[in-house]
C-alpha positions, 0 to 999 in steps of 0.5 A: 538550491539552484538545480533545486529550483530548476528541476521543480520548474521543468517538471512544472513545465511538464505537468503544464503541457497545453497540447495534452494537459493530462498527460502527466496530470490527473483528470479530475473532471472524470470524477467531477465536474468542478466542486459544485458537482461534488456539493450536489451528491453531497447534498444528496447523500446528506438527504438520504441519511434520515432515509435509513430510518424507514428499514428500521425495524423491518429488514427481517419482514421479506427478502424484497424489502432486504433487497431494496435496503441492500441497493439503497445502503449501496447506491449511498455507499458508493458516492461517498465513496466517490466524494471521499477520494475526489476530495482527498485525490485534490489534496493529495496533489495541492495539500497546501490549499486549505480549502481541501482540508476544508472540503475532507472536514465538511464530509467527515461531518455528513458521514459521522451523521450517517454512521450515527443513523446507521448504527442499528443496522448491524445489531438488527441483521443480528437478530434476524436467524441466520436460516431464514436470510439463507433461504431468501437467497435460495429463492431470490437470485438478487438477494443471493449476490450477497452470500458472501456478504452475509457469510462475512457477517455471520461470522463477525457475529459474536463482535458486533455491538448493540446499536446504543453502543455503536451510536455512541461510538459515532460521536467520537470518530471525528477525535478518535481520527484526530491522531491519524490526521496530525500525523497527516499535517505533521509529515506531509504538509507541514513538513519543512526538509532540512537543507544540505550542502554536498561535496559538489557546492549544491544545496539541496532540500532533503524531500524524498525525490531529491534525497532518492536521487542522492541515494542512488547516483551520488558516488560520495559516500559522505554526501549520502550519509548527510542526505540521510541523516538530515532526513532522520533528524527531522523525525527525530526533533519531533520524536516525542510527538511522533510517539504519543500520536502513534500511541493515541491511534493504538490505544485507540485501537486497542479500547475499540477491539477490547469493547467488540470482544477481539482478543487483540488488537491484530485479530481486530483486523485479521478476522474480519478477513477470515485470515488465521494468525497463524499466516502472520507469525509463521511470516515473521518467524521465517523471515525473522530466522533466515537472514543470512542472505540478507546479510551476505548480501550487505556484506557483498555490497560494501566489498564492490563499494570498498567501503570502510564502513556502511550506512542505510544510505549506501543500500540504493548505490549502483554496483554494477556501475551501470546507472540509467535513468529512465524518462516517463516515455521509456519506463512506460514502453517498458512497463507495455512491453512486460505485460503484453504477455497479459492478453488482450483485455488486460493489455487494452485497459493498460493503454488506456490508463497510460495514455494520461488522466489516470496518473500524476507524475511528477513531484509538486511543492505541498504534493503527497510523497511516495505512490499509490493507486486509488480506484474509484467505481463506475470511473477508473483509478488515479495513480499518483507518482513522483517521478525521479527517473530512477529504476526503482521508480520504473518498477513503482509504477509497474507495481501501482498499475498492478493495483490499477488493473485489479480495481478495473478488473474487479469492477468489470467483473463484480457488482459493487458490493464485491468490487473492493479487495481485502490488502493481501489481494491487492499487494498480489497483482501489484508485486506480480507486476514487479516480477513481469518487469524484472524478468523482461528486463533481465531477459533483455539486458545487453551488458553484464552490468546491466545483467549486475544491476538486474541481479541487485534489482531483484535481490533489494525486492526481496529485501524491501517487500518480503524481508523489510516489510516483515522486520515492520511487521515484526516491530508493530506487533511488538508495540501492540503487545505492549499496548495491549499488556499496559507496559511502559512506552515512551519514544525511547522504548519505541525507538529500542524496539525498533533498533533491536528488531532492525539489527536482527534482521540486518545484523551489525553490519550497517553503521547506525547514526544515533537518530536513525532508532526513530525514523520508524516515524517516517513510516506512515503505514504505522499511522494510517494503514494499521497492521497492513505491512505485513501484506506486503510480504505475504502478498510477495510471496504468493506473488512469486508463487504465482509468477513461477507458476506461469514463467516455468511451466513445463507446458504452454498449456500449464502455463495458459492455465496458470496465467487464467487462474491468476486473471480470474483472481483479480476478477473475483475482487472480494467475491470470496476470502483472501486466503481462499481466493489465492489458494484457488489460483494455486498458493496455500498461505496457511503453510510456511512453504511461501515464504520458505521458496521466498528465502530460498529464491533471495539465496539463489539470487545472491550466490548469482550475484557474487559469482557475477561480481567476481567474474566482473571483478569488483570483489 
């Protein structure tokens, strides 16, 4: 408990540096003065609402008075926008502090009454013919920035509600988000890690960051087997409230797709996208029917760990017997160094993001767990990190500046209504990011361990993005099928299917305790993020696509010409359809052809690995 305490102290030291108080820290004034700039534009937004009623009735008389409706609903949508994740970034990093919570109620309130005034827009844009919207934008270049915007609602047409229904609507989003947000509290702020003793005598707490490092550079194996069983069983002491809140969110979900006309609750958020379904079951049939990579690999790991028996909680233990950590300082010159191939626009925004303000780094009591960047437009985004020093979190952040430099691209380049990204994009940029860092690396390394090591990095990427993130896939969509055929569910159902779809794509090999069926809970994509996994895995495909395209050009001039197509990507934002913008940079996500050079790529790099783990004799 003691090296617990010391190490939350010396990064509190850390995040507290007087000379640079950003250094490690959000700057939260770019955003916001203090809260009572935050209490203005609320104010203002909540002026604004009735002012919606004065296009009632009239956004079919001109293309002038759809212009002026278009800039007003943007200006609105904008510093909501900017409310919203100024108050959620302040939570994110104290979630302790009620006063946030506060702060999210009382805007969650102002935008249920802005929904409920706004309810009729979609159904009168309805009426208007589609003919006469498109001729005003043939002879009004301001109004003709929103054709895609338009396309995108045209085709939505036959699922948009009359305004009755959709104000009615209005009154039940505060209960209908009710699940999502006691999933919140439940795993993030009231959360209470179990503690363990280790072989050493030290008492740890079991959060992410400290488990993590048990993971990673703990030789015993029993210490890290605790380690992850005192994780999965504070999920499963809460299994049958995990399971009815995931139900509440997907039921939920299912009546709002049935009511707009959706055949599912997965074309709910396919189609909105113009993405085929096809793109989804062509990934999980793949990665589904070819593991046998993935599972030679596990088997090559318990042989260099000679080990008996293997758990999930050896998956992160070095083989190579090379284990470095990294401090902030060093992963950040490394995550310089690969992109500087990137030119100099994308290399001078990356400068700036890292000298500090935009990230959060270290771990804090009561301080959102994982990694994300969130952008907010006309200010820049905010990282939030957990630094643990290890390699995987090196890689983190390079993926998270992926995100970053997408969003400041996007916003450099695009008006507002097309500055955000569908999720398919967005994972792109950040696992091509991954892939830039892992070829400097390896390009680098000065031992055959190191080299080992790299092998392993590149072989767990594939594994935890395209091979993991299809097994989630795999198993939302089944919970929602059953949802959707009113089938019996329960915790014990869930847990089964989760187990059933874990042992296809991870065989028998890996030993499961009788708690770890239902640390799907920890998964908290399957609450607030839904059907978004399975972006992770197509999004890496196109990404390796996209970095092959550009790493093993046979020309200079190819590889120029690729690295532009992929750059222009990321400047077009959401100015075009996911799928479309991606085959524009060279990657056609309607084959299976992307994810076979995926599993392709994972045999390669595992039959270099078990040459090299015998050359250096660990098998």
């Amino acid at each position: 408990m003691l090296l617990f305490v010391s190490t939350f102290a010396q990064q509190a030291a850390k995040t507290e540096t007087k000379e640079d108080p950003y250094k490690y820290n959000w700057r939260l004034t770019d955003v916001y003065a203090d809260w009572d700039a935050w209490k203005a534009d609320l104010d203002w937004v909540k002026s604004q609402i009735p002012q919606y009623n004065e296009y009632k009735g009239r956004l079919g008389e001109s293309a002038q008075v759809m212009i002026n409706y278009q800039k007003f609903s943007e200006k609105v949508s904008q510093i909501s926008s900017k409310l919203y994740v100024y108050a959620s970034l302040s939570k994110d990093v104290d979630g302790k502090n009620p006063i946030y919570v506060t702060k999210l109620q009382e805007l969650q309130t102002a935008f249920v009454e802005l929904s409920r005034n706004t309810a009729w827009i979609a159904p009168e844009l309805k009426t208007i013919p589609k003919e006469k919207i498109e001729g005003w934008m043939k002879e009004n270049k301001e109004l003709a920035v929103y054709a895609h915007d338009f396309d995108s609602f045209f085709r939505q047409l036959s699922y948009i509600l009359d305004e009755q229904t959709q104000k009615t609507l209005t009154y039940y989003s505060k209960a209908l988000g009710a699940s999502s947000r006691t999933y919140s509290s439940l795993s993030k702020a009231d959360m209470e890690y179990h503690k363990v003793n280790l072989s050493t005598g030290e008492e740890i707490v079991t959060s992410p960051a400290a488990a993590s490092k048990v993971y990673t550079s703990n030789p015993n194996q029993n210490d890290r087997k605790i380690t992850a069983e005192a994780r999965e069983n504070v999920y499963a002491k809460n299994k049958n409230t995990y399971s009815d809140i995931w139900m509440g969110i997907a039921q939920n979900l299912w009546a709002g797709a049935q009511l707009k006309g959706y055949e599912s609750t997965l074309d709910a958020f396919l189609k909105p996208n113009n993405i085929s379904k096809d793109v989804y079951m062509n990934l999980i049939d793949v990665a589904g029917n070819n593991t046998a990579s993935l599972l030679k690999y596990r088997e090559l790991r318990k042989k260099a760990l000679k080990l008996d028996t293997y758990y999930f909680s050896d998956e992160s233990f070095e083989i190579s017997d090379y284990n470095k950590s990294y401090s902030w300082d060093e992963a950040v010159v490394l995550v310089e160094n690969c992109l500087k191939p990137m030119g100099e626009e994308y290399n001078k925004i990356l400068s700036t993001g890292l000298q500090g303000g935009w990230i959060d780094v270290y771990e804090k009591p009561g301080k959102q767990t994982g990694a994300y960047s969130w952008s907010i437009y006309g200010v820049h985004p905010f990282i939030l990190m957990n630094w643990n020093e290890s390699r995987d979190n090196v890689f983190t952040l390079a993926h998270e500046l992926g995100h970053s430099m997408h969003s400041t691209l996007s916003a450099k380049y695009q008006p507002y209504v097309y500055s955000d990204y569908a999720s398919m994009v967005a994972e792109v940029a950040s696992t091509f990011n991954e892939n830039m860092l892992l070829d400097y690396m390896i390009k680098n390394a000065k031992t055959p361990n190191e080299k080992i090591a790299l092998l392993v990095q590149a072989i767990d990427n594939i594994s935890g993005t395209f091979y993991r993130q299809s097994q989630f896939a795999e198993f939302e969509h089944a919970l929602y099928t059953m949802i959707e055929k009113d089938a019996p569910i329960n915790s014990d159902i869930i847990a089964k299917t989760y187990n059933d779809i874990d042992k296809k794509y991870n065989g028998d090999i890996i030993e499961r305790s009788a708690n770890n069926p239902y640390s799907w809970s920890r998964v908290s994509h399957f609450f607030t993020h839904i059907y978004y996994v399975y972006n992770y895995a197509v999004s890496f495909s196109a990404s390796q696509s996209l970095f092959t395209q550009i790493a093993q050009a046979k020309t200079k001039e190819e590889a120029a010409n690729a690295q532009e197509e992929y750059l222009t990507m990321l400047k077009s934002g959401g100015s075009d359809y996911p799928v479309e913008l991606l085959e524009k940079a060279g990657v056609d996500l309607n084959t299976k052809e992307p994810f076979l050079a995926v599993v392709k790529r994972m045999d390669d790099l595992v039959n270099q690995l078990e040459i090299a783990l015998k050359e250096a004799g660990k098998i």
